[in-house]
N, C-alpha and C positions, 0 to 999 in steps of 0.2 A: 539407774532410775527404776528397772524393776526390783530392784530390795528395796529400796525406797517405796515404795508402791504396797511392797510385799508388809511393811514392820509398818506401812498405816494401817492396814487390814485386820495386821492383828490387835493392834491396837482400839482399833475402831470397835472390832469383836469384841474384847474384853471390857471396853466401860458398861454392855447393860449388863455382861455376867458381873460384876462386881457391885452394881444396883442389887440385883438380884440376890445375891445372899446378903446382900445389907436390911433390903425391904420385903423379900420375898412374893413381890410382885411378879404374876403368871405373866403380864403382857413385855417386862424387862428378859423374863427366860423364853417366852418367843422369838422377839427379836436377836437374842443370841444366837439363836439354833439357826433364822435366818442367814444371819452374820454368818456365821463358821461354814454352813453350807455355800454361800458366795464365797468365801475364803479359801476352800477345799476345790471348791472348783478352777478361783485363779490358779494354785499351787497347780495342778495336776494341768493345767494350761501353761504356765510357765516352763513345767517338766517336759511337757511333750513339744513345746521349742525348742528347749534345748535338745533333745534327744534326733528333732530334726536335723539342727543344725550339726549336730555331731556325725549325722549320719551324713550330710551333705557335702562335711569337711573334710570327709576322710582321707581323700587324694590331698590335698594341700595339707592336713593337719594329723596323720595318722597317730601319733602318739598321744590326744587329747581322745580318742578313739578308743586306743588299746587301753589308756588309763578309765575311761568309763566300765569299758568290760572287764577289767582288772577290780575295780569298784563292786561291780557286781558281782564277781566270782569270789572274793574276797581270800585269795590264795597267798596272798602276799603277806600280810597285817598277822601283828604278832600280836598273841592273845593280850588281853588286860591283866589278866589273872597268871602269871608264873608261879612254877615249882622251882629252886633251888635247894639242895643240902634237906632234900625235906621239908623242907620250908615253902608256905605258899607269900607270892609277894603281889600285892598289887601297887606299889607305888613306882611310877614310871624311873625315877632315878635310881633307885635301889634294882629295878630290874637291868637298866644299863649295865652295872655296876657290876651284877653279879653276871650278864652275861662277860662283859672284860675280866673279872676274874676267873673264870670258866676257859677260857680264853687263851688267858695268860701262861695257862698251867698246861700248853697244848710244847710250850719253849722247854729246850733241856742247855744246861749250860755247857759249852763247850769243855771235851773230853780230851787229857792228852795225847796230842799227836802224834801217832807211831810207825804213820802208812811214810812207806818209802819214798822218796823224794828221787829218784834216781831220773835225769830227764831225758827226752824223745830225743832223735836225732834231727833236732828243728832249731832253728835262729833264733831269736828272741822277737817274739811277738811284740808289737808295739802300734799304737794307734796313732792315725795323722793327725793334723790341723782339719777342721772342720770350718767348711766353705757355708757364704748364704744359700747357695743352690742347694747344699746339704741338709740345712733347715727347711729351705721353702722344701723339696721334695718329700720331706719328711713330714712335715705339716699336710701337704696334701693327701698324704693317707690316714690320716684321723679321721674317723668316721664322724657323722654331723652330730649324732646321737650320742656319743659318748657319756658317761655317766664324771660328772668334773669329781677333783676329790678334796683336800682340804684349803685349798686355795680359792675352790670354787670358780672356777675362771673355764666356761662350758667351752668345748673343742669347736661349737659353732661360731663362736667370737672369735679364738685361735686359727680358724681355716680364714673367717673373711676380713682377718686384720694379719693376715699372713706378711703382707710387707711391711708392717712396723712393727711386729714380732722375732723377722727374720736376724736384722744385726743387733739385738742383745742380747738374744737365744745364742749367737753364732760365738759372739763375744764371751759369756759363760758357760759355754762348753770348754770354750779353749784355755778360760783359766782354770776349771777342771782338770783337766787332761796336763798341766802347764805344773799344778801345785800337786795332783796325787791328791788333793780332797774334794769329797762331796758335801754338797751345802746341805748344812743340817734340816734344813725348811723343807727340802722335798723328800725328806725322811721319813718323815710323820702319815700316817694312811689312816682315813676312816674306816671302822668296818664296818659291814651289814650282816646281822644274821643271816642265817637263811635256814628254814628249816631241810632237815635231811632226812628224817626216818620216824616212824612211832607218833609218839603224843606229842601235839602240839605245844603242850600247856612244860612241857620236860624243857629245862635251858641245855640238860646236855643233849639235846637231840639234834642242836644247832650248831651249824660251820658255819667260820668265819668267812666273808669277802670282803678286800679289802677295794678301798677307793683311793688312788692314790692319783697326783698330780696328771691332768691331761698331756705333760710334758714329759712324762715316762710312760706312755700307756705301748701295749705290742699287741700283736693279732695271735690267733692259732697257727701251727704249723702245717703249710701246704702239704696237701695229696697224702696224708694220713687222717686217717678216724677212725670214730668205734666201730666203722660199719665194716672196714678195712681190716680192720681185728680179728672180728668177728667172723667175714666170709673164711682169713685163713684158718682160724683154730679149725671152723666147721668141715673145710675141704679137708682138710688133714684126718677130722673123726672122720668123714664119709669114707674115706679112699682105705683107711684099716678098715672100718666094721665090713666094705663091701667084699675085703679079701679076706674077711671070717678071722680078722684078729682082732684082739681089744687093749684099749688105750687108758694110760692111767693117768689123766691130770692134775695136778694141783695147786688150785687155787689161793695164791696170798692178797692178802690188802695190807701191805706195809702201813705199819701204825703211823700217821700224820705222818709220813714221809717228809710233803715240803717244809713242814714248822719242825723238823727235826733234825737237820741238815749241820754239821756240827763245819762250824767257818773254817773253823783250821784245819782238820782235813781238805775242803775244800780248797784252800788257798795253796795246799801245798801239792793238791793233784793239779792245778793251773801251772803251778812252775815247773811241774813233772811235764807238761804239756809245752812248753817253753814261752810261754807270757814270762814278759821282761821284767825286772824289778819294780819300775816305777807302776807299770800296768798294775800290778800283784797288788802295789799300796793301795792304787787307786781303786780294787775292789775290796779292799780291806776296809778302807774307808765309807767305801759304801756302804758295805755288810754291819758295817757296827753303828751304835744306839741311832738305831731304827727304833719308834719309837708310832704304837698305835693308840685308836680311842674307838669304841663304840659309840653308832649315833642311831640312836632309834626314835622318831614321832615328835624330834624336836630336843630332843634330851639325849645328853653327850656324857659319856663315861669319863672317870680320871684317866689319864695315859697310862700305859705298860707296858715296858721294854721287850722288842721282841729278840730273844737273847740267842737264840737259833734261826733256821730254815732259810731257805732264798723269800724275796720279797713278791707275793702273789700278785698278777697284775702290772709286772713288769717289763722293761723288753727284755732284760737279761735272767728273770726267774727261770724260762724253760728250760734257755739256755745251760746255764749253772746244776738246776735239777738233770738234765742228762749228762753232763759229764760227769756229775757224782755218782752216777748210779751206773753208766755205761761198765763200766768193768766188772761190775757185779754180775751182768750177765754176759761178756765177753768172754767169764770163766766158767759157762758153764757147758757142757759137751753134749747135752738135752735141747729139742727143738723147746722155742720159748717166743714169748709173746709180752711188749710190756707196753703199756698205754697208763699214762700219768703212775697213779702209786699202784695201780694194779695190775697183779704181774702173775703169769700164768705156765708154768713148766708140764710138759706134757713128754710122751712116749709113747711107740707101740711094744707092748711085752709081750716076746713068745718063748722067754726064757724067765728061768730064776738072777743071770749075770744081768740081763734089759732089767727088773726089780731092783738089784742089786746097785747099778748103774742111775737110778732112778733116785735112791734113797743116798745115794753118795752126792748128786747135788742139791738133793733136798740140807741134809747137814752142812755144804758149804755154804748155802744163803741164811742157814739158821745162826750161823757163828756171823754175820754181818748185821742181819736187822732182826727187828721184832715183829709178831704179826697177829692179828686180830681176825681171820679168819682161814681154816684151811678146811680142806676136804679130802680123801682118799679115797681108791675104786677098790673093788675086789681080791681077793683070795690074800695078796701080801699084807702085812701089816709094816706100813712106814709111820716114819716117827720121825719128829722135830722135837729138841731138845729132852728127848727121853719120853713125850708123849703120843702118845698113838692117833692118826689123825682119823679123824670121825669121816664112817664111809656117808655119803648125801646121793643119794638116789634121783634129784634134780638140784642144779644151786643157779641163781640171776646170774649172767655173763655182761658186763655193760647193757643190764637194760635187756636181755633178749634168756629167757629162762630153756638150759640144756638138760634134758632127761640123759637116763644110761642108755637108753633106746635109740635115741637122738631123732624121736619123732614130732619132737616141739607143740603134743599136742594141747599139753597144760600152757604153755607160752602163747597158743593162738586163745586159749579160754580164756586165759586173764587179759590179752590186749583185746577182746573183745568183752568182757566186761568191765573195763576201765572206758574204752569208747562208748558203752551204752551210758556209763554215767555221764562222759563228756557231753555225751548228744542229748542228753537229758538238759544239763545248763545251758548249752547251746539253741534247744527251744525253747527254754524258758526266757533268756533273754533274747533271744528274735520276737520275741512277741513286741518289742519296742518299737521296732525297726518293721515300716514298709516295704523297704526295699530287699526285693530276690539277690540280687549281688549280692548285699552286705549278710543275710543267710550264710549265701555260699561260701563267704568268705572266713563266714566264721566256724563252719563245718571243716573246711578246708582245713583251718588254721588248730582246731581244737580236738578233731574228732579223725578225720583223714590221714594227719602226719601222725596216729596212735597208730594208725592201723597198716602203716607201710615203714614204718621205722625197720632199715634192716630186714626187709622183708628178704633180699637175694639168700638168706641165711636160711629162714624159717619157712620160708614161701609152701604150704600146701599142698598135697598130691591128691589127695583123698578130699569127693564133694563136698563131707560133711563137715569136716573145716573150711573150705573154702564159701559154702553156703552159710557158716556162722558169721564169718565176716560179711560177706553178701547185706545178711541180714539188717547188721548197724545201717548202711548205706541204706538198703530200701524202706526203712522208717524214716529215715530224712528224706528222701524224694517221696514220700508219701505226704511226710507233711509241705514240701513245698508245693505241689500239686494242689492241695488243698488251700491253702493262700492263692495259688494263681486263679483258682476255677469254684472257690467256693464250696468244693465236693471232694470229699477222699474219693481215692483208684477203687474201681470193685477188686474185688477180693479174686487172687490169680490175677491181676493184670501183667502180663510180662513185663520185666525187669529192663529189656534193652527199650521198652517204649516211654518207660517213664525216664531212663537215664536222658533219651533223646528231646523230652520235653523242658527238661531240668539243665540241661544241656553237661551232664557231667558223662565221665569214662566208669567203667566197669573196674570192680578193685583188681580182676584177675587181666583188665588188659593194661594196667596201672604198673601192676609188679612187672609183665614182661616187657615193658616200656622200661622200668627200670634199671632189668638186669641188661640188657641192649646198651644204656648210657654205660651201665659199669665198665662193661665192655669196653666201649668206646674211650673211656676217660683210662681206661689200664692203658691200650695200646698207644695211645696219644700222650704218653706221661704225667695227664691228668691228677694221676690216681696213683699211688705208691702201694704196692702190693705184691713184692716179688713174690713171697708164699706161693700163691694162687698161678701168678703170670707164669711160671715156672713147668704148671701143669696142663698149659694148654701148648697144643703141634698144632702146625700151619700143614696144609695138607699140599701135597707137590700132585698135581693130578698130572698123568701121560698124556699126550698130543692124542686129541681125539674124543679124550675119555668125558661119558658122559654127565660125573660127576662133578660139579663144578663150586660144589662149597669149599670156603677159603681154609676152613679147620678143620682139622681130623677129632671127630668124636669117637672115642674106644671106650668099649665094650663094657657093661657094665651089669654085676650080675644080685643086685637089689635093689628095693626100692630106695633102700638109701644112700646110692651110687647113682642112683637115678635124679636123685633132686638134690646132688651136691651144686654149690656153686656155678662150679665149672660147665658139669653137664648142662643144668638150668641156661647157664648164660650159650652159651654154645647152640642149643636145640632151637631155643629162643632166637636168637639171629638166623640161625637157619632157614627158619620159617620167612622172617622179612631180608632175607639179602637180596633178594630179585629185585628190591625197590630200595634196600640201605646200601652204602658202602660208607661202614665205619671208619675207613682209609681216607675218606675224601669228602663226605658230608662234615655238617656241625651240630650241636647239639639241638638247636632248635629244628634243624631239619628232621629230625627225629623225630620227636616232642609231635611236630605239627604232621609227621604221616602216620601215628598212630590217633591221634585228635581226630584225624578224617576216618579210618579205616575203622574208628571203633563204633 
């Protein structure tokens, strides 16, 4: 009814401007200007309901929420205007097109097979019959939100038609499992660009994601992350640099790793692994003409075979990607770190044989894959396939930027000038929004989770980083203040009065809140991180004695022994064990005594 409302208006508007250059009559170009001004003002009336209603929905409807600020932000939306081959293109199907060709050329065709087949000392693996309870439980972990893919059939219709889904799901699983083939239908995946780095307007700047069936969809793998990663590499640099040795790592990013996973090796290190014949077909089956399409903004590419990698998006992708790649780093006798394709080999060197040693499994990973970025430290010169790796004075670690220093002080400048930009859009679109929640929420959500990402890594010792961060935060409670009361804070108003008004935490009692859960989630199996767990003692105190912390903190003779992980999380509980015990509380017990205390 209101579009209807809306397309009289303009209608209505346009018959005296249409007099008006017929006649050119002053009292016809009046009444226009009338017109358009009532027109201008319904539109901006009809906006600001909706923008209520969005704002009022957001508990019941949160994703018509995110899609509004998503609107606004406009981070997602792929230019009009594409660059390809040099070529600039703007018609929507030519740009599909050439992003699936782009695409396409990410596949290598499978190599002969030469990796030894010799097998484990294991039975022959083999999968059961698949029960209803198998499906319904399996259905009940579909998120509601799921993104459906070319069958279109969204995981929220899946979960709440769960029992007339269960025995035909049940039923073609088991003639799967029965015949050794996969149905070619759920083969097929849509993909999404997604921009990755540089100029928007570049197609090669873009990776693929794929959308594939709600009926093959799988989650992340528990109690690992980048943050997990991250804390061990850094405890490992802290614990040499504090004992006055220096550490040479080096950085790869396996070229498209997943789209380049070549079947037949693959298949023949499963039966190495002792998967049964028929298993082996039945992922034979799967792995072959797979078959994708680009769909951007309504308009769908031709299909193109994907002739390599595991399938993105699947339950068995992860899967598949670590066993191919597990013995790559099983063979190497260097501590190492590998999180999706990026993979990280480090050492401490107080010798030319530790160099020597360093560079011998540099050349065994070179003779396996290809790579697209690497780095080297000081004095040795190593080399991959005869070239010399470029030394980098800082390089991005998953997101969190490591100097040679390992002072993170360029990593705390740019996430605080990435949050000042955030908090920039973030008051430009509160200005829609009445509501102080929905501020916070989007402060929270845009500008907050910049500026604590991985903090247990990089967390601060020094004010002047720590007050740079400070800073982001106290122009937003500056401006919310100002919406509450009509008047910015005088100038020096203390920090904990306005957090108190605003009702937010301080980013420095934020981080040791953090590093406390880490804590928490390592010793409660949470959290997968033997590196780290490895390097913390339980302290045994004597009868009597007056120290009564659970962990033994040793001795630490820099500042950056001081603000390793370890120590950070350790000093930090410290402080709250009179009132935590990580042993026996939960995570919101947590949460809520640093909520009060701050």
């Amino acid at each position: 009814m209101v579009q209807q409302e809306l397309d009289y208006s303009v209608e209505k508007k346009n018959r005296p401007w249409r007099r008006y250059k017929t006649t050119g009559s002053v009292y016809d170009f009046e009444t226009f200007k009338s017109l358009r001004r009532c027109f201008k003002a319904d539109v901006a009336a009809v906006y600001r309901e909706y923008v209520r209603r969005v704002n009022n929905d957001i508990k019941t409807d949160p994703k018509k929420f995110w899609s509004f600020l998503n609107s606004k932000n406009n981070s997602s939306s792929i230019p009009a205007s594409m660059v390809y081959n040099n070529a600039t293109i703007t018609d929507p199907q030519i740009i599909v097109d050439s992003f699936a060709d782009h695409f396409s050329k990410s596949f290598t065709r499978d190599a002969a097979s030469t990796l030894s087949s010799a097998s484990l000392p294991y039975d022959n693996l083999t999968l059961t019959r698949v029960s209803d309870d198998d499906v319904l439980k399996a259905i009940k972990c579909l998120k509601p939100n799921m993104t459906s893919g070319p069958d279109e059939i969204p995981s929220l219709v899946i979960r709440d038609c769960a029992a007339v889904f269960a025995d035909p799901l049940c039923f073609l699983f088991n003639l799967i499992l029965n015949t050794s083939c996969y149905p070619m239908r759920l083969k097929t995946s849509a993909v999404r660009p997604i921009h990755k780095k540089d100029d928007r307007s570049e197609i090669t700047n873009y990776r693929p994601i794929a959308l594939i069936s709600n009926f093959a969809k799988h989650g992340f793998t528990k109690c690992r992350s980048t943050e997990t990663n991250l804390v061990s590499i850094s405890q490992y640099l802290s614990d040499a640099l504090d004992n006055h040795s220096q550490v040479y790592v080096v950085y790869t990013d396996l070229s498209k790793a997943f789209d380049r996973i070549d079947h037949g090796l693959l298949l023949i290190k499963l039966e190495s692994f002792g998967f049964s014949d028929s298993l082996v077909e039945l992922i034979r089956s799967y792995l072959s003409d797979r078959f994708m399409y680009v769909g951007v903004n309504g308009y769908a590419s031709k299909s193109f075979k994907q002739e390599s990698g595991v399938p993105q998006g699947s339950v068995l992708g992860p899967l598949f990607f670590n066993i191919f790649i597990n013995d790559l780093v099983d063979d190497l006798d260097v501590p190492h770190l590998l999180f999706a394709d990026d993979m990280k080999i480090y050492l401490t060197i107080d010798s030319i044989d530790d160099a020597l040693r360093l560079q011998g499994c540099i050349e065994e990973i070179s003779r396996r894959f290809s790579f697209t970025r690497k780095t080297k430290p000081l004095l040795f010169d190593y080399k991959i396939n005869g070239s010399i790796l470029t030394r980098r004075e800082s390089i991005r670690d998953l997101g969190v930027i490591f100097d040679s220093k390992l002072s993170f002080g360029e990593n705390i400048r740019t996430i605080a000038g990435t949050a000042f930009r955030a908090l920039g859009f973030v008051l430009r679109a509160g200005r829609e929004f009445s509501d102080v929640a929905t501020l916070k929420l989007l402060y929270i959500t845009y500008v907050r989770s910049r500026l604590e990402y991985a903090s247990l890594v990089w967390s601060p010792i020094y004010d002047v980083h720590s007050s740079l961060l400070e800073r982001v935060q106290r122009r937003f409670l500056k401006n919310v203040v100002f919406m509450l009361n009509g008047a910015y804070p005088p100038r020096g108003c203390p920090q904990g009065l306005l957090l108190g008004e605003v009702g937010l935490q301080s980013l420095l009692d934020r981080r040791m809140e953090h590093s406390v859960i880490f804590l928490f989630k390592l010793f409660r199996g949470l959290q997968e991180c033997p590196h780290v767990l490895e390097r913390i003692s339980l302290r045994v105190s004597r009868s009597g004695s007056r120290v009564r912390s659970v962990f033994y903190i040793g001795r630490r003779h820099t500042d950056i022994g001081l603000k390793s992980p370890v120590s950070r999380m350790l000093r930090n509980y410290q402080s709250v064990e009179a009132h935590i015990d990580i042993f026996c509380c939960s995570i919101s017990q947590i949460k809520k005594f640093f909520s009060i205390s701050s």
